[in-house]
C-alpha positions in Angstrom: 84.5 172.0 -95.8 85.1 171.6 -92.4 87.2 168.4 -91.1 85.0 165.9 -89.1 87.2 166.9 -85.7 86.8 170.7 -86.2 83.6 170.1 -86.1 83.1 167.6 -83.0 84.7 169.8 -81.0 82.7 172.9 -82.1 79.5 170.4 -81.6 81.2 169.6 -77.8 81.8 173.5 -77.3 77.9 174.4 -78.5 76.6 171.5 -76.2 78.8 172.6 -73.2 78.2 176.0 -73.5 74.2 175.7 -73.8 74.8 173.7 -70.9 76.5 176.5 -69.0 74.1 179.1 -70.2 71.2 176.6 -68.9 72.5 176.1 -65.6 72.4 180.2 -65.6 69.2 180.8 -66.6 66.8 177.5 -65.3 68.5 177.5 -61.4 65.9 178.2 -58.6 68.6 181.1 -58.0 66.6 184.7 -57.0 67.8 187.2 -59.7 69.8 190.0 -58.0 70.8 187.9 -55.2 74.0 187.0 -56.0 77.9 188.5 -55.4 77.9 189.6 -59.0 74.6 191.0 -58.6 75.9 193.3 -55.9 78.8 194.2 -57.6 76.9 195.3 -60.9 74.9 197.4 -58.1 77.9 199.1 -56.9 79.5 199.7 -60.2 76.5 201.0 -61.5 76.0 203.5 -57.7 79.6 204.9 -58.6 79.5 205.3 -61.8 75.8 207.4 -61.3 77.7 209.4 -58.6 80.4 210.4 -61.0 77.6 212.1 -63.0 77.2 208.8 -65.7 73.4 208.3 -65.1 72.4 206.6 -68.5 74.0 203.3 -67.5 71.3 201.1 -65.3 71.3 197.7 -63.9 68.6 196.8 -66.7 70.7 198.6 -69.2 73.6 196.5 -68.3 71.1 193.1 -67.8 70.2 193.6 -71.1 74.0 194.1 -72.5 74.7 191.2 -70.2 72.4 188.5 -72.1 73.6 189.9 -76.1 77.2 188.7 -74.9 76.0 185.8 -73.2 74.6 184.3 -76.5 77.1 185.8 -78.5 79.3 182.7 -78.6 76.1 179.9 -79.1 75.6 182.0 -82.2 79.1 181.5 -83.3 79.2 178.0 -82.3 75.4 177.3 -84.0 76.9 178.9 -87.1 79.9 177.0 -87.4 78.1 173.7 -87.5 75.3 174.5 -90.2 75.8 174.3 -93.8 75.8 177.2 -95.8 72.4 176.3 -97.7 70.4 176.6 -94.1 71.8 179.4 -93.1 68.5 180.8 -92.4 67.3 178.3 -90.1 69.9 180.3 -88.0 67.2 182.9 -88.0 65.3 180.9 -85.6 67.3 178.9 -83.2 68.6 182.0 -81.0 64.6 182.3 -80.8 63.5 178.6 -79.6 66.5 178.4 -77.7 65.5 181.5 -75.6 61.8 181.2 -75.8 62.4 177.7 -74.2 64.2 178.8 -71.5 62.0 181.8 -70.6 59.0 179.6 -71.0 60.6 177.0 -68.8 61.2 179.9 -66.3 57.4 180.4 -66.5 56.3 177.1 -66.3 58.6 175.8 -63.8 60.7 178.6 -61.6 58.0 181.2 -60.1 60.9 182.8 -58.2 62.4 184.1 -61.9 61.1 186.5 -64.5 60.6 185.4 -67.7 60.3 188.4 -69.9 60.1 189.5 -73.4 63.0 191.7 -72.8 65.3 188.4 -72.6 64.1 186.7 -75.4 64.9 189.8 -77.3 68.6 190.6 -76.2 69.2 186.8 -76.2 68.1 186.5 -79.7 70.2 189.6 -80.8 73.1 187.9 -79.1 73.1 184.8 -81.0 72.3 186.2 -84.2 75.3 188.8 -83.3 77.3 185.7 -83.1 75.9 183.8 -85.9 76.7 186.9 -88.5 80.1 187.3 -87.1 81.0 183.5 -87.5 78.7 183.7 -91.1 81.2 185.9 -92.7 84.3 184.7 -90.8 83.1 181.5 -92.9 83.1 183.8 -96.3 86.3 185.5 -95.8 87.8 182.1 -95.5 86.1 180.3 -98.6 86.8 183.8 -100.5 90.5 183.4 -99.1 90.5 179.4 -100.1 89.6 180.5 -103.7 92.4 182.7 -103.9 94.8 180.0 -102.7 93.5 177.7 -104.8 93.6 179.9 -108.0 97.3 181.0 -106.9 98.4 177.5 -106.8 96.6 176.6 -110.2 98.3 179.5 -111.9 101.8 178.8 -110.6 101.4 174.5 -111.5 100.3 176.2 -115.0 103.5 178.3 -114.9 106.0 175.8 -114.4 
């Protein structure tokens, strides 16, 4: 059972970090106009030159939004109960499909695609597994302590 602060400040990390991915994907900012844009692009020109052709600035778009939503998985995980675990399921989902319908509703300059909502759902559901059975290993681990520290006070 989670303390009542470890979980406000995983609530405050989930909300700022939606935030922060938010501000990413809802700003009236041109894709590929950026520094980091550029960069990718550069990376990506050498790396090709070098003979490496399979990585492309899609390819690495597409990397790019799993690890994004990696940690809102983690964080969405942390906070629900173990009993709605599935309702994880979902929530990578809405959350993306919201923000690529608000890109199609309200930013014409961006592309919503389909593409997005899948790598952003397989990033948060990436991060909610990973934080799913960090959460086993330490019940499984609490039991142990617990059944150590009955057997020993049975001992004495």
């Amino acid at each position: 059972m989670a303390s009542r602060f470890r979980r406000r400040i995983v609530t405050v990390l989930l909300i700022g970090y939606a935030i922060f991915v938010m501000i990413i994907t809802l700003t009236h900012r041109a894709p590929g106009s950026g520094y980091v844009t550029l960069l990718v692009y550069r990376v990506i020109e050498k790396l090709q030159e070098r003979g490496i052709t399979f990585i492309t600035y899609l390819g690495v778009e597409f990397f790019g939004n799993i690890l994004m939503f990696v940690p809102l998985g983690i964080f969405a995980a942390l906070l629900i109960s173990r009993k709605a675990w599935w309702t994880l399921l979902f929530m990578g989902t809405a959350f993306s499909g919201f923000i690529e319908f608000f890109q199609a509703t309200f930013l014409p300059e961006r592309y919503p695609e389909v593409r997005d909502l899948i790598s952003n759902t397989t990033g948060f559901l990436i991060g909610a597994f990973f934080a799913v059975m960090l959460r086993l290993l330490v019940s499984h681990r609490d039991r142990l302590v617990e059944q150590d520290r009955r057997a020993a006070a049975l001992a004495r």
